[in-house]
N, C-alpha and C positions, 0 to 999 in steps of 0.2 A: 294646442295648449301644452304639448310634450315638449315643444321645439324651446317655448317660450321659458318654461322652468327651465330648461338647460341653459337656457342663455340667462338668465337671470343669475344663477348660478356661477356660470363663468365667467359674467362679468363683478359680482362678489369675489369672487376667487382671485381674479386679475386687482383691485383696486386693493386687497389687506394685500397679495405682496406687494405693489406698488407703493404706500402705506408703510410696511415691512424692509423694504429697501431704501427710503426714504430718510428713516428713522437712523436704521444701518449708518449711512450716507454721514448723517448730521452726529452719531456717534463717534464714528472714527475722525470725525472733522474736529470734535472738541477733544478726544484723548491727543490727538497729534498735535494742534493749537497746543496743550497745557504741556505735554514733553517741548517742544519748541521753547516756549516758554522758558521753563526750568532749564534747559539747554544755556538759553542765551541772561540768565541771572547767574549762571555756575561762571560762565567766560568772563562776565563781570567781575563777579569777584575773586576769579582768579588774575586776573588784569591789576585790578586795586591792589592786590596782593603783592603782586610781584614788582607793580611799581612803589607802594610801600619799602619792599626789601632795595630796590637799587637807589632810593634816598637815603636810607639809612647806610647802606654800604657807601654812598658819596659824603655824609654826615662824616663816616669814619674815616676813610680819608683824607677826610683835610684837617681834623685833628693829629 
C-alpha cells in the first residue's frame, strides 16, 4: 500500500510537468509565431517604402 501511494504520486508529479512543459512548448511557439510576424509586416513596409521613395525620385527626374 506504501509502494502504491508513492507511485501514485509520482506519477501525478511526472504528468503536471509533462502538462507544465507542454504548455511551456506551446507559449514560446506563439510569442516567437507573433515576433516573426511583426518582423516580416516591418520588412514589408519598409520595402513599400523605399520603393515608394525610388518612384518619386524617378518622378523627379524626368521632370
Amino acid at each position: 500500500m506504501e509502494q502504491s501511494n508513492s507511485e501514485v504520486i509520482i506519477i501525478g508529479i511526472s504528468t503536471i510537468l509533462i502538462l507544465l512543459i507542454t504548455i511551456g512548448i506551446v507559449f514560446l511557439f506563439s510569442v516567437f509565431q507573433k515576433r516573426k510576424n511583426e518582423l516580416l509586416e516591418a520588412q514589408e513596409r519598409a520595402k513599400k517604402a523605399f520603393e515608394r521613395v525610388i518612384t518619386e525620385t524617378q518622378i523627379e527626374i524626368r521632370e
